[in-house]
N, C-alpha and C positions, 0 to 999 in steps of 0.2 A: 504493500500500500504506500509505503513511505518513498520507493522507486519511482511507483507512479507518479506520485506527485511532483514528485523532482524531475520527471520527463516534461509532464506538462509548465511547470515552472519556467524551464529551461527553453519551451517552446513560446511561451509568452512573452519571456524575456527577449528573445527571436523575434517576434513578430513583432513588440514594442521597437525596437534600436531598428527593423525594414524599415516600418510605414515612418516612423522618425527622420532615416535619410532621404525615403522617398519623397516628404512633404518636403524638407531642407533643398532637396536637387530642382524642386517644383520653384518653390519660391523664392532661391537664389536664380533662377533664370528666366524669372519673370520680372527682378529686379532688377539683373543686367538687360533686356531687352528694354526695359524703362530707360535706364542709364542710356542706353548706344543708342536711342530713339533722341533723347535730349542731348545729347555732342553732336551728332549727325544734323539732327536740322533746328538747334538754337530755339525749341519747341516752346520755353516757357519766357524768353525775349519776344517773340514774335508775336504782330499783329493777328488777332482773327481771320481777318483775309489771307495774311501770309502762311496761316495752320493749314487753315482749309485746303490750300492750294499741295499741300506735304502729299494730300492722299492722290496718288500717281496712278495712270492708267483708269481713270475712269470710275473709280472707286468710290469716289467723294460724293456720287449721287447717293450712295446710300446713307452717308452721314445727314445730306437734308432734311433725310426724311425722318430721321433721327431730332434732327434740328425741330423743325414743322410740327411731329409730335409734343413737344418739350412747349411751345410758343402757343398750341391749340389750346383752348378756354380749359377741355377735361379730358381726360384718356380716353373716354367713349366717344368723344366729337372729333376727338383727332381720327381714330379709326375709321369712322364714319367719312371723313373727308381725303383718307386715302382711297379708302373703296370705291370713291367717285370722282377719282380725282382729273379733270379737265384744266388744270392750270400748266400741267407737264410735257404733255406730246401735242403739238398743234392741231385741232380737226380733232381731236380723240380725248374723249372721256373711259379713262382705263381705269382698272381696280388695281393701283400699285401694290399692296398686298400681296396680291397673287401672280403680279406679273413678274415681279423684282426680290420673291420669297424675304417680306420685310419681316419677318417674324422675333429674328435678333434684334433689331430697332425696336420694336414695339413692347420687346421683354424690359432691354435696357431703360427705355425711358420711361416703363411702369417700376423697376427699381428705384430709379433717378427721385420719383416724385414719391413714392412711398414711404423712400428711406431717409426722408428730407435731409438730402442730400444739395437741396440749392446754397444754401447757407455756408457750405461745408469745402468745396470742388466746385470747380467749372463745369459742364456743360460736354465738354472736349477731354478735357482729364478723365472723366467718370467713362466714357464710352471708349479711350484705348486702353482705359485700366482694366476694363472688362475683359478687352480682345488679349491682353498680357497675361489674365490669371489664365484664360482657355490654354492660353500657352503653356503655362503653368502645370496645368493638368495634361495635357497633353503629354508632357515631358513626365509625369509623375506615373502615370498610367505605364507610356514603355521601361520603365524603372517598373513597374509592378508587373507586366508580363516578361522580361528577363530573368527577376529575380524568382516568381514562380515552378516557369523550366528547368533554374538552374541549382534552386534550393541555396543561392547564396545571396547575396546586394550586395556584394562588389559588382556583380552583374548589371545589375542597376545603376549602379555608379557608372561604369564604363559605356554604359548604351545612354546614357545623357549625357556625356563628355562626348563621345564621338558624333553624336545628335548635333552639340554647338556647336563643334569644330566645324561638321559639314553643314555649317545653315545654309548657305545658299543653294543648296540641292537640299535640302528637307521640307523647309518654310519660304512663303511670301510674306510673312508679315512685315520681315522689314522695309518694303516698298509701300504697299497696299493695306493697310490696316482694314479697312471694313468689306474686303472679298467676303464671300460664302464659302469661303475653303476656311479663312480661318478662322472661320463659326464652326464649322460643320467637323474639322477632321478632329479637334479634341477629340469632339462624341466618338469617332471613328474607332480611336486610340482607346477609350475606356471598353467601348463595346468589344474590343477582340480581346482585349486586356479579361474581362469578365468571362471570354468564349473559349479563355485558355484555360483559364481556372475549370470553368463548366465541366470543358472535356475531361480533365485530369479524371486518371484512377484515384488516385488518394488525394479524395474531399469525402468530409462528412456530409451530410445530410443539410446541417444549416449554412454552411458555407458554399454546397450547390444550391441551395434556394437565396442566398445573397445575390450569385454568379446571377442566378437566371435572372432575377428580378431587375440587378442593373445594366443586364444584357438587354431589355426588352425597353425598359425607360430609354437607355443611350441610343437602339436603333432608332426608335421611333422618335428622337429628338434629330437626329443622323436625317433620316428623310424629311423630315420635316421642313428645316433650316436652309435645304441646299438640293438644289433641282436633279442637280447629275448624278443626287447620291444611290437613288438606285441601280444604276452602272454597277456604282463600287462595289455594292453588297451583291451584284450579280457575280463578278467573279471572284468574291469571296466565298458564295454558293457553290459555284463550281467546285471549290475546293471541300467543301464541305457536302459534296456529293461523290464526289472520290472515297473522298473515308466511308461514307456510305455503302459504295458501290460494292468496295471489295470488304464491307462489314469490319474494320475498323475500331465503331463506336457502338454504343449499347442502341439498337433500334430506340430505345427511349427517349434518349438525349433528342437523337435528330427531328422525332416525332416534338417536343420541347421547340426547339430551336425553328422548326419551320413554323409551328404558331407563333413563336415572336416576329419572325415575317411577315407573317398572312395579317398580324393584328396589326404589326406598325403600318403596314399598305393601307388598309381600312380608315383605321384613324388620321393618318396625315392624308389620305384621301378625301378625306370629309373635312377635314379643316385647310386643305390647300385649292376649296369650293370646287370640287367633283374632280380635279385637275386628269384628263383623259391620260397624258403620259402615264401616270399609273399602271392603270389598266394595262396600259397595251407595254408596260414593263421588261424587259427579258427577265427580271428576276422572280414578277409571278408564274411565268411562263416556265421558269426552270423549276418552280416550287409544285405547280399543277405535274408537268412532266415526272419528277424526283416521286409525286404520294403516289400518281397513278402507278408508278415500275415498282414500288416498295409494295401495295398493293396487288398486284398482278404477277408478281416473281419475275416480270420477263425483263431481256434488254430490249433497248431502242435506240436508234442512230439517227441522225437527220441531218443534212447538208443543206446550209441556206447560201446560197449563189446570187449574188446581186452584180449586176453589171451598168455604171452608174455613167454617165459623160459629165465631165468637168469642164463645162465652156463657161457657165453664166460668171460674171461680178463675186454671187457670195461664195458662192461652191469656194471658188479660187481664192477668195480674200480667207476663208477659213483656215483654207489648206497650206496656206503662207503665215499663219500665224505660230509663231516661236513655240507653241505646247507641243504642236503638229509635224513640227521636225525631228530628224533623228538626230540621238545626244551626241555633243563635239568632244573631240579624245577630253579635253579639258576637263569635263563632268568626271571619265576615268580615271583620268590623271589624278584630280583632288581626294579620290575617294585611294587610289594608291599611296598615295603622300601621307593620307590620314592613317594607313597600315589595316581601314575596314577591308578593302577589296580582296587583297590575299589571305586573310584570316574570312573572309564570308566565304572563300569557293570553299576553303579547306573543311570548314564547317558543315558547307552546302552536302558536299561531295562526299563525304561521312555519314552523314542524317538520311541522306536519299538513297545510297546502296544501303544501309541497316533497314530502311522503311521499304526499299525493292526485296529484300529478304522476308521481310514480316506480310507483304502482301504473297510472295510463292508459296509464304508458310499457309497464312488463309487460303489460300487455292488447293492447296494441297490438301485441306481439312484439318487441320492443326489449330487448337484454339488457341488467342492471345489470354498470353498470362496477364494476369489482373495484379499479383502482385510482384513487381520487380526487384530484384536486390541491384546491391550496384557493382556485384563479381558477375552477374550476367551479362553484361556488355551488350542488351538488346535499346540504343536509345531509338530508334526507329518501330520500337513496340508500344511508344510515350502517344494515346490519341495526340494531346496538344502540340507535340514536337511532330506530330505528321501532317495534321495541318497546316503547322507554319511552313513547314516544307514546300505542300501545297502551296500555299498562299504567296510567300514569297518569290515562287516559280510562274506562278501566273501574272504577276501582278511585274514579276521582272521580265518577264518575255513583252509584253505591253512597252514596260520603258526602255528596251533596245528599239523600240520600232515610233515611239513617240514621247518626245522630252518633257512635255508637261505630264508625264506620269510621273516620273524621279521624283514627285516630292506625297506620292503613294508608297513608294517601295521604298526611297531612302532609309526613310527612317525605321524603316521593319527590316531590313539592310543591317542597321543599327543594332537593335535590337537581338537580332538574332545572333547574329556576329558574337555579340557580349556573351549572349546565353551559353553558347559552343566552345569559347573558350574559357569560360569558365565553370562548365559541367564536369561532374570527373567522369559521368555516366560516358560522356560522349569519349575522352582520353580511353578511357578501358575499351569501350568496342574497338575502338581503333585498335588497341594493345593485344585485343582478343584474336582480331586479324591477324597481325604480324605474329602469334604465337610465342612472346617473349619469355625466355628461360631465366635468365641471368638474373631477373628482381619480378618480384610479384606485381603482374598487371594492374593492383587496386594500388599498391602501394605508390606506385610511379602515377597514377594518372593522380590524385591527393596531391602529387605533389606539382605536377605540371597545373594543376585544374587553380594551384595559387599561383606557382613562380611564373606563368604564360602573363594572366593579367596583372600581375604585380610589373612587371618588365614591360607592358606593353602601356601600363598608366603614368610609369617615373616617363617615358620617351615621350606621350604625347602631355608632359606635363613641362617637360623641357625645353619642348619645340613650338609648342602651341600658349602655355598659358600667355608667357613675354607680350604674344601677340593681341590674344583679349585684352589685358592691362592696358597695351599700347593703342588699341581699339577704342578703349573706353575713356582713354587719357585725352586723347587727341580732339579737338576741336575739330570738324568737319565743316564748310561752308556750301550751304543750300541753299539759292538764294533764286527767284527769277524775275527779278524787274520787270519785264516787258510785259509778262502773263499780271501781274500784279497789276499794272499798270492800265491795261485791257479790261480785267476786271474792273478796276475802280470807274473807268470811264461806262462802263456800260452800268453800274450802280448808279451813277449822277446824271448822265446824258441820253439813256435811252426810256422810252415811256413804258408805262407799265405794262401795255396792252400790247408790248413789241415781242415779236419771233424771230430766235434766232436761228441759223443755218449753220454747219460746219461738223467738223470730224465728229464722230460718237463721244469721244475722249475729253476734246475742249469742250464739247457742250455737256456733258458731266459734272467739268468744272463751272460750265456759266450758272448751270442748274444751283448747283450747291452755292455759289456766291453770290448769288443775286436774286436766285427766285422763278428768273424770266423762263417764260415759255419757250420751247427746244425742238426741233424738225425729226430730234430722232435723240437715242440714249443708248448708253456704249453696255447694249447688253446681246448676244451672241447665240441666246438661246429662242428668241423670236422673232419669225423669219421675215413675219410685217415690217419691224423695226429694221431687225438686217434689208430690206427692198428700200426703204427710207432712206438708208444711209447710203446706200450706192446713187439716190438722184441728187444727197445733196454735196455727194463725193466730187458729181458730173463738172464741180467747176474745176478742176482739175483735169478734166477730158478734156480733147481736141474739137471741142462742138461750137457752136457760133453764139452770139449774145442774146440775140432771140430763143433760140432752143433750150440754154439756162434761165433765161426770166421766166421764161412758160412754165418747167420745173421748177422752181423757186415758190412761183406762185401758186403753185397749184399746192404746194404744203403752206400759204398762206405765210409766207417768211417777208418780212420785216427787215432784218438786217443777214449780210452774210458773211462770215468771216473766213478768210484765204491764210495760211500758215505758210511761212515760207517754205520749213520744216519739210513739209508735205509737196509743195509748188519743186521745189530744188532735192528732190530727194536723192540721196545716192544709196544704192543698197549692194551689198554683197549676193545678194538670192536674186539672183540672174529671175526677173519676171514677175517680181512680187512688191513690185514697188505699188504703190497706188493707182501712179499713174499708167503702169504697165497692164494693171488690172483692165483700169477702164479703157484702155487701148484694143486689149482683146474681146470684152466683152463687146464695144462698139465696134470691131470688126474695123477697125482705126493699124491695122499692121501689117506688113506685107513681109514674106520670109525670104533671103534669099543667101544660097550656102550654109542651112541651117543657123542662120542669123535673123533675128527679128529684129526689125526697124519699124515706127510707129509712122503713119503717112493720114494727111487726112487735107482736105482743101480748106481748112479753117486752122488754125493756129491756136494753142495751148491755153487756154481761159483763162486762169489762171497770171499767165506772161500779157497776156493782149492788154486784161481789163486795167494793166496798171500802168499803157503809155496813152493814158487817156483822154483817146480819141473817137470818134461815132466810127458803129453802131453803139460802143459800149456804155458811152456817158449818156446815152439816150435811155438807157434800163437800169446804168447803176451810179449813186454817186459816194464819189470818198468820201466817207465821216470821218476816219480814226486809222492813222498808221503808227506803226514803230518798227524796230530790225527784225521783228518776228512773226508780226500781225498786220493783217488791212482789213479795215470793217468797210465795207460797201451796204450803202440804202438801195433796200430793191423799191424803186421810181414807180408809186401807186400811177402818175398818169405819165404816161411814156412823153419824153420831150426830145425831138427828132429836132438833130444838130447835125452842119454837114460843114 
């Protein structure tokens, strides 16, 4: 009896000093992201206009609406006047809500105002302090599924050390603070985190019913929050129909695991107002697929063949965007330097032949042992270490073939990496392989399963901290006068009632700093919106002045703004420049020697409107330039000047 207690003691003891480093690894790098946020761009010297303007690539419309809530008379009247809101896209009264998944704004600023918090924090502090803890948690979470697999937190220690080292493949936050990614993947990270636990053999009873329960909360916050998110959990599904397939996991679990599916689909169905992508999901489709073969004992295969042509504007402007490319050595290289690459394959390449042995063994009728020692050297018999296996494979075969996955798989990259060098389970299979005479297999991986990551934390603690310090030290200057500048003029000179024109991106920022009404909004996932942006792209095409007023006006625009940025673009991706877009789409190009050359009997809109002479001064006139921007008045009565 007195044993017993001294086991559980000693496991308490355990578990207090994990979840201890784990909160410490969470909030010390939620701290530093605060820190490197405020040297980077001078966040708590700067004007309002000048913050607003921080959130890059288009971003900063979600903070508006953030903003617009906070400023409405009451939380209910603000919702109300998202759901209707006709002040934003010109001609269109949309439900921003549902179009722009505002659900994070509308949590934040029902905190903001409940936790009276006005008196207390800005406005802007209170909504990136939020996006910092997600980070927080996010980082705390892969510190709880390493140290899970691997029965240590050193584990955890070293899968958020190599997590910061590699932020710029892991995270956007530091660009983009109010993306949907960095809402959405915390959740991501606790729900696999909870899916690891779930699967484990040895969990009791209350701690699978903890797993499950924050497994089902975090999906259905996961869909909720973030449009693409059922993508992700489809080829997490995948993985988790694998273990399935070849029986793996207890029919129970999975029977478990697909109702937190099918419910979080329901639920964020009904609260994202009937949103049809649901429905037509691949990840219900694999879950109908998965009951009925579970079901029916049988297999089934199915081959979906699409054959698409990529001539139009968006097709092509998607496929030119930087997620959508394959990753540059650079991406390898960093993850090489950081010492994750070579210690992931070694890992990799260990866990997937033990788990190719555990599946022949199933095949072969051999049941999995339920309870493992650590002289059996089966870590490929671990459900949760076969999953990740899975999941890791899938989600890494995706980011050799497109860059915006890397910040899917990096950090489970991360993660996993820690787990494998710090498992002794994983050293013994290996030692079980080589057959080693000379010192006992347990004895030697105990010792490698410390001196691996002990040696691998002094080197990136030598070579990398220097760097944070100096990261953190350093003053950085972010500054952009001319956008500043634009802004403020269109706050004091243009009328309330006025529309503007221009990139998705800048009119993001118009939205956010001023309020005015926008031709189109820098969001990717509606295709109305994406048709929008390509006519008010056109003034950058080779079309004539009448052809753009007619387009202008027909979205009822008011002012139009031309970037030089955009006008003078130079790009390395041979075809993807804007203007190369709308060259092709308009049928504006002619080839010759496999050389594209852009040819059109009107000249570049763009270059023309600004030696201003008719036709052009007849449809547009100059209001506003500087070295970066031109605002042109689109001419309610045309004045024909010759």
């Amino acid at each position: 009896m007195a044993e017993l207690r001294s086991v559980m003691l000693q496991s308490l003891v355990k578990l207090f000093f994990g979840c201890l480093a784990a909160v410490t690894c969470g909030m010390m790098y939620a701290v530093y992201l605060y820190t490197y946020h405020e040297r980077k761009f001078w966040f708590s010297s700067r004007q309002e206009l000048e913050r607003e303007i921080t959130f890059q690539g288009g971003s900063g419309l979600y903070y508006y609406y953030y903003k617009h809530m906070l400023t409405a008379p009451s939380f209910e009247r603000g919702i109300y006047e998202l759901m209707r809101d006709n002040r934003t896209v010109s001609g269109q009264t949309i439900n921003a809500v549902e179009r722009l998944s505002l659900y994070p704004e509308l949590i934040t600023s029902l905190l903001y105002r409940i936790t009276g918090s006005q008196d207390v924090i800005e406005p802007v502090y209170f909504y990136i302090g939020v996006v910092f803890g997600l980070q927080a948690v996010y980082v705390t979470a892969l510190f709880v599924s390493s140290w899970v697999m691997s029965g240590t937190c050193v584990a955890g220690i070293l899968a958020v050390a190599w997590y910061v080292i590699n932020r710029p493949d892991t995270t956007k936050v530091d660009y983009a603070i109010p993306l949907r990614d960095n809402w959405a993947l915390p959740y991501f990270s606790c729900q696999v985190a909870a899916l690891t636990g779930f699967l484990s053999n040895n969990i009791n009873s209350a701690s699978e019913m903890f797993c499950y329960l924050l497994m089902s909360a975090t999906t259905f916050t996961f869909i909720l929050v973030w449009e693409h998110s059922h993508y992700v959990l489809f080829i997490q599904g995948l993985a988790l129909f694998l273990l399935d397939s070849f029986d793996l996991v207890p029919s129970r679990k999975m029977a478990d695991i697909h109702k937190v599916y099918l419910s979080s689909l329901f639920l964020a169905y009904v609260l994202q107002f009937q949103n049809p992508a649901l429905l037509s999901s691949p990840l219900l489709s694999l879950l109908i697929s998965s009951v009925l073969a579970r079901y029916f004992q049988v297999e089934r295969a199915s081959d979906l063949l699409c054959e698409t042509k990529w001539q139009d504007f968006v097709t092509n402007r998607l496929l030119c965007q930087e997620c959508f490319q394959t990753p540059s050595q650079d991406f390898f290289l960093r993850l090489t330097q950081a010492s994750v690459l070579p210690f992931y394959l070694l890992v990799l390449l260990i866990c997937l032949i033990s788990t190719l042995q555990t599946i022949y063994r199933r095949l072969s009728g051999e049941p999995m042992k339920m309870n493992l020692r650590l002289e059996d050297g089966r870590i490929g018999e671990q459900p949760e270490v076969i999953y990740h296996v899975f999941h890791t494979m899938l989600f890494g075969a995706l980011a050799m073939v497109f860059e915006g996955m890397k910040y899917l798989w990096t950090p489970y990259v991360c993660m996993f990496t820690a787990f494998g060098v710090c498992s002794p389970e994983l050293w013994v299979t290996l030692f079980r392989w080589l057959r080693l005479k000379s010192i006992h297999p347990v004895v030697l991986a105990l010792i490698l399963s410390t001196a691996v990551p002990t040696i691998i934390g002094f080197s990136l603690w030598r070579e990398y901290f220097p760097r944070v310090i100096a990261e953190l030290s350093e003053l950085q200057e972010f500054y952009d006068p001319d956008t500043v500048e634009l802004m403020n003029w269109i706050k004091t000179h243009a009328p309330m009632a006025a529309v503007f024109a221009g990139s998705p991106q800048l009119l993001g920022s118009v939205k956010l700093c001023s309020g005015w009404t926008v031709t189109s909004l820098p969001l990717y996932s509606d295709i109305d919106l994406l048709r929008r942006s390509e006519d008010t792209y056109q003034v950058y095409a080779m079309r004539s002045a009448e052809d753009v007023y007619k387009i202008l006006s027909l979205h009822k625009t008011s002012y139009v703004i031309i970037e030089e940025s955009l006008c003078n673009e130079l790009s390395h991706t041979k075809g993807c420049r804007i203007k190369d877009l709308l060259d092709i789409a308009n049928s504006h190009v002619v080839y010759d020697k496999g050389e594209m050359y852009s040819f059109s009997k009107h000249g570049r809109f763009c270059h023309e409107i600004k030696m201003n002479y008719s036709p052009y001064t007849n449809y547009f006139s100059r209001v506003f330039w500087n070295r970066s921007y031109h605002v042109y008045k689109v001419n309610s009565v045309i004045s024909f000047q010759y």
